[in-house]
matplotlib code that plots the C-alpha trace (Angstrom):
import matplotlib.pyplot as plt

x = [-37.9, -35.3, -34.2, -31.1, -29.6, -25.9, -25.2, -21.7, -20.0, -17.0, -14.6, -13.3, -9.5, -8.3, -11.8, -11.2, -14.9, -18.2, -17.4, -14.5, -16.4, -19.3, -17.0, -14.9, -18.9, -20.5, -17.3, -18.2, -21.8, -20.5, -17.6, -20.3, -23.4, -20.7, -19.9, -22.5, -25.8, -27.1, -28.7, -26.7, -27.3, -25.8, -27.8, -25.8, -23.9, -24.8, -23.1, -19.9, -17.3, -15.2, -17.8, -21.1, -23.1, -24.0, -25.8, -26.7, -29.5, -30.0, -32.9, -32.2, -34.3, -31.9, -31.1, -27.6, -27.1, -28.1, -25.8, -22.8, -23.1, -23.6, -20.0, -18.3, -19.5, -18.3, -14.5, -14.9, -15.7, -12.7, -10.1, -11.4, -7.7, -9.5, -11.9, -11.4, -14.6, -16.0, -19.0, -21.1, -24.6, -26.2, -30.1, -32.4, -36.0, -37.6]
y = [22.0, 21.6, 18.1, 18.4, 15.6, 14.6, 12.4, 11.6, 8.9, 6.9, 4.6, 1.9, 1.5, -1.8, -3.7, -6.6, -8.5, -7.0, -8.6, -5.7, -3.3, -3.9, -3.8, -0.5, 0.8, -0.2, 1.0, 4.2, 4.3, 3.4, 6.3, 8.6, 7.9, 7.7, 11.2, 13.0, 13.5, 11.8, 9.1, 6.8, 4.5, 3.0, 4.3, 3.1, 0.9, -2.2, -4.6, -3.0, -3.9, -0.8, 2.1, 3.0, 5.9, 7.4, 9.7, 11.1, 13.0, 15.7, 17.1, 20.3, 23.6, 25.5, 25.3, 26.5, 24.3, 21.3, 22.4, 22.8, 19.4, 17.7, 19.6, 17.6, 14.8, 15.7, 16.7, 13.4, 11.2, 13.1, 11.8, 8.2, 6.7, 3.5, 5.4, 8.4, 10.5, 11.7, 14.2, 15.4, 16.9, 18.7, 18.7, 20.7, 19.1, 21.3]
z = [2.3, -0.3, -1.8, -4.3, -6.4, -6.8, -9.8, -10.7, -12.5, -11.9, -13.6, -11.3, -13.3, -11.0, -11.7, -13.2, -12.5, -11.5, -7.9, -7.6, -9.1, -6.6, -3.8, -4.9, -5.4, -1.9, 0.0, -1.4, -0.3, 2.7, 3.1, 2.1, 4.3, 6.9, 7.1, 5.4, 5.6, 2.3, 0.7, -1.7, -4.6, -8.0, -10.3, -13.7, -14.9, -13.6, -16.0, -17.0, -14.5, -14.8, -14.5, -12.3, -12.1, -8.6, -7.0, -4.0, -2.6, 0.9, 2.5, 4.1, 5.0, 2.8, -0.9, -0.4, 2.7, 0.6, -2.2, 0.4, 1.2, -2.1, -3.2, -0.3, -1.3, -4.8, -3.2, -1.2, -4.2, -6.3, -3.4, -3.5, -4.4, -6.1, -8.9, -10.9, -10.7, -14.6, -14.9, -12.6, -12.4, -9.8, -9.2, -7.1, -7.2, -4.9]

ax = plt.figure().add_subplot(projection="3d")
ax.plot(x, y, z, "-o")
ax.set_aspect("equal")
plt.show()
């Protein structure tokens, strides 16, 4: 078993209140757990209204399977036409 960790942060330019900001944010958990196989959550960057941190997290038999997935999510993220996606880290925990 094999659980790898996506964390990657975002800058929401048209936020103009943490209502937007939340909005842009949970559209994006949304997008994601959509379409792939991941869990999602803010992790950062509660209280500023123009940036979050995120990450997301796979289970998978296979380390490279797991890592395949988290790098669509990252391609996905970078296409998002209402944030601009900053650094990100990858994570294998086991």
């Amino acid at each position: 078993m094999h659980v790898s960790v996506l964390k990657f942060a975002v800058t929401i330019p048209d936020a103009g209140s943490l209502k937007s900001k939340r909005r842009v944010v949970k559209s994006l958990k949304e997008r994601l757990t959509a379409r792939f196989p991941v869990s999602v959550a803010e992790v950062g960057g509660h209280d500023l209204w123009n940036y979050a941190e995120v990450a997301a997290a796979v289970v998978g038999r296979e380390g490279s399977w797991c890592g395949e997935v988290l790098e669509e999510v990252r391609a996905f993220a970078a296409r998002a036409p209402d944030l601009v996606l900053g650094t990100c880290e990858f994570e294998d925990l086991l």
